[in-house]
C-alpha positions as CSV (number, residue, x, y, z in Angstrom):
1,X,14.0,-47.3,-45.2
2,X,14.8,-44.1,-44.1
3,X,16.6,-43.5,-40.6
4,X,15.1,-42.2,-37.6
5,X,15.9,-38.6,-37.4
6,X,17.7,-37.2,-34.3
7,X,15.8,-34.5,-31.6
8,X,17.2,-31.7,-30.2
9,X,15.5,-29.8,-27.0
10,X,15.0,-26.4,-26.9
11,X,14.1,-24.5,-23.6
12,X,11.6,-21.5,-23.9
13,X,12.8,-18.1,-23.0
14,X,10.6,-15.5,-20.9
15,X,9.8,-12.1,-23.0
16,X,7.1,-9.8,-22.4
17,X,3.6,-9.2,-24.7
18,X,1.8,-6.1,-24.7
19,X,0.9,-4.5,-21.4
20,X,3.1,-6.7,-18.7
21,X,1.8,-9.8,-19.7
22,X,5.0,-12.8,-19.4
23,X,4.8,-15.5,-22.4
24,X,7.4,-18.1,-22.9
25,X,9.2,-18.1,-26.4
26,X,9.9,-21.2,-28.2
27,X,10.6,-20.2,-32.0
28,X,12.7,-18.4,-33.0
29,X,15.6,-19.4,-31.4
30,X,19.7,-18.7,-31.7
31,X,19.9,-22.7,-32.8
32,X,16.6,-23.1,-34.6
33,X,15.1,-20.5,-36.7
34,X,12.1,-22.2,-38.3
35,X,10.3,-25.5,-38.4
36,X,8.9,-25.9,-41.7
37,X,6.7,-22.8,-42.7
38,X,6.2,-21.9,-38.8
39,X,8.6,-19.2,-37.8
40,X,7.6,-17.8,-34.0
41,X,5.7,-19.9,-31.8
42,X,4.7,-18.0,-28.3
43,X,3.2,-20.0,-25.7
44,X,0.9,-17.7,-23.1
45,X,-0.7,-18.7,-19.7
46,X,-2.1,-20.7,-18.4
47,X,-2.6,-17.6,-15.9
48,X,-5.2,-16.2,-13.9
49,X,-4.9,-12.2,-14.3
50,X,-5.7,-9.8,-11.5
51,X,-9.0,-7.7,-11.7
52,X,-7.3,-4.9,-13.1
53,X,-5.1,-6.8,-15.4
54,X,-5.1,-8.2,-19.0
55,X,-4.1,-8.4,-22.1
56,X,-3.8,-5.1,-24.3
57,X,-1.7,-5.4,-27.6
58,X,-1.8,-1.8,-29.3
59,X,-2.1,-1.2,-33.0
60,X,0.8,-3.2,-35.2
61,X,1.7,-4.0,-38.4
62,X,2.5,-7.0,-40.5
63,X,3.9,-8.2,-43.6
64,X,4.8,-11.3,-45.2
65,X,2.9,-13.8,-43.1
66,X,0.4,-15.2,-41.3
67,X,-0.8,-14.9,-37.7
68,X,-2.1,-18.1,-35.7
69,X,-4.4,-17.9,-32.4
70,X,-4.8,-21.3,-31.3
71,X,-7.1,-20.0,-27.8
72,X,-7.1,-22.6,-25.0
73,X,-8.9,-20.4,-22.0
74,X,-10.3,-17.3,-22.1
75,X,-11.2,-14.7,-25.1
76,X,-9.4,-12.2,-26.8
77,X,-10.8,-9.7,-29.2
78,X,-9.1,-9.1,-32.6
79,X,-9.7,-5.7,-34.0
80,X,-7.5,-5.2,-37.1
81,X,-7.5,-2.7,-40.6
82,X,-9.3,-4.6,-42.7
83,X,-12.6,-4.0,-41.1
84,X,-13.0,-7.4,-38.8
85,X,-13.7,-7.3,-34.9
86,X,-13.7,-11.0,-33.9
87,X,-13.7,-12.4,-30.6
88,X,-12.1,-16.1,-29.9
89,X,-13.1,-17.9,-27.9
90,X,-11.4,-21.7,-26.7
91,X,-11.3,-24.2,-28.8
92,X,-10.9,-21.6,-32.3
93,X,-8.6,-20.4,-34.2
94,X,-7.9,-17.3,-35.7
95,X,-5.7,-16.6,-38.5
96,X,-4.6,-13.4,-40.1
97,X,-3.2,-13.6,-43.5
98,X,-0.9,-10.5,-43.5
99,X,0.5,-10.4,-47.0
100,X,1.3,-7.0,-48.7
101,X,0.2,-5.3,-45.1
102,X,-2.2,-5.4,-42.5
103,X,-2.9,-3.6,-38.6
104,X,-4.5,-5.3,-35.7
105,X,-5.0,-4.7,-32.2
106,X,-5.6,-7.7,-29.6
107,X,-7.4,-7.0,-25.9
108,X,-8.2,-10.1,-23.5
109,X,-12.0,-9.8,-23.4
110,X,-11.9,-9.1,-19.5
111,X,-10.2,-8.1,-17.0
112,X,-9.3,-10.5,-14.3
113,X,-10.2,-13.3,-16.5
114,X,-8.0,-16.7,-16.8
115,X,-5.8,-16.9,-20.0
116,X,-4.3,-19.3,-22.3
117,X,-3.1,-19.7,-25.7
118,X,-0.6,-19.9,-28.4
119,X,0.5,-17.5,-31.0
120,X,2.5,-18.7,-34.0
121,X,3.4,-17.4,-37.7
122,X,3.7,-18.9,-40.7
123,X,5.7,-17.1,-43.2
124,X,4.2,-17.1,-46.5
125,X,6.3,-18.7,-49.6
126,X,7.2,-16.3,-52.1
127,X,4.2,-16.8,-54.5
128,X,1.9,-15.5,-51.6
129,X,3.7,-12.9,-49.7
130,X,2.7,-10.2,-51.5
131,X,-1.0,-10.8,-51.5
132,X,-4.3,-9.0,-50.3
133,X,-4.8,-9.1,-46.2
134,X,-7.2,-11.3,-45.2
135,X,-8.8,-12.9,-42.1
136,X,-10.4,-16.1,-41.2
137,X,-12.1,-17.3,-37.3
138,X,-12.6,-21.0,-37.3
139,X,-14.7,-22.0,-34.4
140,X,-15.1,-25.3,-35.3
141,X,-11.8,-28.0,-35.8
142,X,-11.5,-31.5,-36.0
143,X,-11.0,-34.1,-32.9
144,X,-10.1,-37.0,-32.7
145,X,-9.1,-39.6,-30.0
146,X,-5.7,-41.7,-29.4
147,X,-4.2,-43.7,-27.0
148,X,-5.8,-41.8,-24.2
149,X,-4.9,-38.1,-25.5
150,X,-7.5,-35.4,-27.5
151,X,-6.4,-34.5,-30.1
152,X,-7.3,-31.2,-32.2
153,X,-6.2,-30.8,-35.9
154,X,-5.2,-27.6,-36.0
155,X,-3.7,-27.1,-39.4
156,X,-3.2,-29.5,-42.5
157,X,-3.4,-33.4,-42.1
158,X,-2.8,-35.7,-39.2
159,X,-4.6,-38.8,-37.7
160,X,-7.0,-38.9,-40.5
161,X,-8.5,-35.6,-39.8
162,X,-7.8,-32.6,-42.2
163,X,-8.2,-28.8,-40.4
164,X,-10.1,-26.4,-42.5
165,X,-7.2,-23.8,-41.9
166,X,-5.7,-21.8,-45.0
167,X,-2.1,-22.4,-45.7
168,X,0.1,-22.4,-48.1
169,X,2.8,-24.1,-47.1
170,X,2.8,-28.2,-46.6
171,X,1.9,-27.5,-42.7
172,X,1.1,-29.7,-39.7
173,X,-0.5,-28.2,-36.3
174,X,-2.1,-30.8,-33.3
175,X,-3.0,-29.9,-29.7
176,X,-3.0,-32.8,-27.6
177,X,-4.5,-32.8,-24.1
178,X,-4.5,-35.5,-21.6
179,X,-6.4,-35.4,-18.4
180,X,-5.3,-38.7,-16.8
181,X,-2.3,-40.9,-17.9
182,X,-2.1,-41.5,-21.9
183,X,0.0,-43.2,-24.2
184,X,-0.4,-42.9,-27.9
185,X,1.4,-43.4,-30.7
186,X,1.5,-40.1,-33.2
187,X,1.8,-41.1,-36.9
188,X,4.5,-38.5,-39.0
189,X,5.2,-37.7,-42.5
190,X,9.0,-38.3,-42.9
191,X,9.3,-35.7,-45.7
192,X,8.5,-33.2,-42.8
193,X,10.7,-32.0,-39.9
194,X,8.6,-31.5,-36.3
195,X,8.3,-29.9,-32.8
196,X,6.5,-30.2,-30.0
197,X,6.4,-28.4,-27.0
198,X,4.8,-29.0,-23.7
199,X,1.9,-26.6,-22.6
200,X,1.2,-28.1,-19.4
201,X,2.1,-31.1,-17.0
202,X,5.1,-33.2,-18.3
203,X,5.3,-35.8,-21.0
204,X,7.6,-38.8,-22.3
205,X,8.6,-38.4,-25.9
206,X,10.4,-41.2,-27.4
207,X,11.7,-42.0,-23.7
208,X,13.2,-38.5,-23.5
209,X,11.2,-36.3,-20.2
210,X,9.6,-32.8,-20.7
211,X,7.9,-30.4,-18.5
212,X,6.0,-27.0,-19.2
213,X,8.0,-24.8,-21.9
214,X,9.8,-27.4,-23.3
215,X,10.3,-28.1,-27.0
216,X,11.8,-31.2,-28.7
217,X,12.8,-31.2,-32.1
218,X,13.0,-33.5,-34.6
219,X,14.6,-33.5,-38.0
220,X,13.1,-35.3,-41.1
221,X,13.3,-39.2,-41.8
222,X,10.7,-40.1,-38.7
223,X,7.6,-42.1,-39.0
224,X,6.0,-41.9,-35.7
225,X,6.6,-40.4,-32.4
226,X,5.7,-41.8,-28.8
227,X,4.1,-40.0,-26.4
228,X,3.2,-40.5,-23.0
229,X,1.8,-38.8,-19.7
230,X,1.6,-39.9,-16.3
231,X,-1.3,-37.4,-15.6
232,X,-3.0,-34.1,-16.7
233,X,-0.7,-32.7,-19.8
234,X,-1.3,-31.1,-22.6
235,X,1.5,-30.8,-25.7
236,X,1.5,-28.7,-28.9
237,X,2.8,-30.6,-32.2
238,X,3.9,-28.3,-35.1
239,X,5.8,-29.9,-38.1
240,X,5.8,-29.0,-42.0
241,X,8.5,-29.6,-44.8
242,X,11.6,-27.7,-44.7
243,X,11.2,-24.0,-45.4
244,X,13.8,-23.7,-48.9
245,X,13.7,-20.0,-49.2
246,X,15.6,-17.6,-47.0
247,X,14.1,-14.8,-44.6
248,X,14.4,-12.5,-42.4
249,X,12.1,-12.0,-39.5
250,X,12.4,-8.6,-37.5
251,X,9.8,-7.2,-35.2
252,X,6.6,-8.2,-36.5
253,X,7.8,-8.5,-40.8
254,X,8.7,-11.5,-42.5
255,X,10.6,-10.4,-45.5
256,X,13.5,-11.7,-48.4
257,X,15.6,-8.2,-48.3
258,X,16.8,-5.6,-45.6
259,X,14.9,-3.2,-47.8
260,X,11.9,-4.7,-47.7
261,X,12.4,-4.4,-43.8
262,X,13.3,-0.5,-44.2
263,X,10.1,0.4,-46.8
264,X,7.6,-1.1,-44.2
265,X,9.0,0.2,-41.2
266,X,8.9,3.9,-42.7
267,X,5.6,3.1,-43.8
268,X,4.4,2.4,-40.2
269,X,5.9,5.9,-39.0
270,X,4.9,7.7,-41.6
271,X,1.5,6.1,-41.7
272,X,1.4,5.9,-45.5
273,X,-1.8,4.7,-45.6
274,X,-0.1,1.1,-46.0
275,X,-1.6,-0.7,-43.2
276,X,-4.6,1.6,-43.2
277,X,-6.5,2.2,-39.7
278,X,-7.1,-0.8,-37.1
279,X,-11.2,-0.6,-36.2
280,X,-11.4,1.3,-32.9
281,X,-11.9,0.2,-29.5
282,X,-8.6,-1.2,-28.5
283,X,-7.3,0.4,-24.5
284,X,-4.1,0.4,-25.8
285,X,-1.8,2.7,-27.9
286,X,-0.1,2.7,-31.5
287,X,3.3,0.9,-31.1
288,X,6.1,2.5,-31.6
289,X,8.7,0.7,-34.4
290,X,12.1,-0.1,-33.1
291,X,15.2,1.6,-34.5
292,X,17.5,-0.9,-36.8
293,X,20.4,1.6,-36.3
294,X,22.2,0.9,-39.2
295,X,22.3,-3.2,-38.7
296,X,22.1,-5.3,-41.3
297,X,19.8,-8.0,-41.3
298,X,21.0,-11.6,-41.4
299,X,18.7,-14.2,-43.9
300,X,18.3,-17.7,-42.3
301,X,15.1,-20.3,-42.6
């Protein structure tokens, strides 16, 4: 019999994405780096923009993972270097396998429009880091009903339902959404440690109270979680095993060595042909690399 595992809670912090629009930041933080594979987890909206506002991410690069666009309300178009323009739309997910290199561009779909979502990487084991660029849009993922919440399979395996998302790391992802009071009991894989973080409203988990930006952790050894809401709520559940390779995450690279980091930052300046050339029709401009003035990266997982 293995123990129940003890939570820790973990407040988002405000930063800033793209053109002036606020997010709230739940992974990384100072105390908790990664949970399983899943290594930056930013939580957008729910906001109505102004009619001349939205969401314009210029041209970036990536290496060494994979981006995740879980779209709750709204659309955003994904232009990147590999050829794709994609639009996603709620209820899909988009997921960008970055690998050896890879450019995109993201621009809400209108102006003025209401917008939610999440944005999370998964950093890619060493076997698969170094691997062609790809993209994937799934419009289609598996629901399933419990205890009063919807619940949307996201990645990997939970409540019966597998998502066809590629990974390559043993991953889980749910959305859960309530719109009147719920109460369900969420069944876990002990090998694998978990989070969840509030969206919207406030929840109960395991008797402990949560409201909007909110994340409670939870090491492995636990079989099931309870969660309740008192009214309209929706919660985000990410879990996998316990990431047993060091990295380090800086700007937008998920790497093993400091010069790793250096190589694909001069490779973005330089524009070595790397990342090759995000499809046009983006509003917003190249971005510019930050400086690592002579720092020296510190590994963790």
């Amino acid at each position: 019999m293995v123990a129940p595992s003890h939570s820790q809670r973990f407040p988002a912090r405000s930063a800033m994405l793209g053109e002036g629009m606020e997010i709230r930041r739940a992974l990384p933080t100072a105390r908790k780096r990664m949970i399983g594979a899943w290594c930056f987890l930013d939580h957008a909206g729910p906001v109505q923009l102004g009619p001349d506002d939205g969401m314009h991410v210029g041209a970036h690069p990536h290496i060494g993972l994979q981006t995740f666009t879980w779209m709750i309300e709204g659309e955003i178009i994904h232009r990147d270097s590999l050829g794709v323009e994609q639009t996603i739309r709620p209820g899909q997910v988009n997921l960008m396998t970055a690998g050896r290199g890879v450019a995109h561009t993201e621009d809400s779909a209108a102006n003025g429009a209401r917008l939610h979502m999440a944005q999370l990487w998964i950093a890619l084991p060493d076997s698969q880091r170094h691997c062609e660029p790809a993209f994937e849009n799934y419009p289609e993922l598996p629901q399933v009903a419990t205890g009063g919440f919807l619940a949307t399979v996201l990645a990997g395996t939970a409540l019966g339902q597998t998502a066809p998302t590629r990974i390559y790391s043993p991953l889980v992802g749910v959305d859960l959404v309530a719109e009147a009071a719920a109460h369900a009991t969420l069944p876990l894989d002990p090998a694998f440690e978990y989070g969840l973080l509030v969206l919207r409203g406030e929840v109960t988990v395991q008797g402990e109270q949560l409201g909007t930006g909110e994340l409670l952790y939870f090491e492995p050894g636990r079989h099931e979680l309870q969660l309740q809401s008192h009214g309209a709520a929706q919660v985000l559940l990410v879990g996998g095993t316990p990431f047993e390779e060091d990295v380090l995450l800086w700007w937008n690279f998920v790497a093993r060595t400091q010069e790793e980091i250096e190589q694909a930052r001069a490779d973005w300046i330089n524009d070595s042909g790397r990342f090759g050339t995000v499809r046009p029709g983006s509003t917003a401009g190249r971005l510019d690399i930050p400086s690592l003035d002579g720092a020296r990266l510190r590994a963790s997982r």
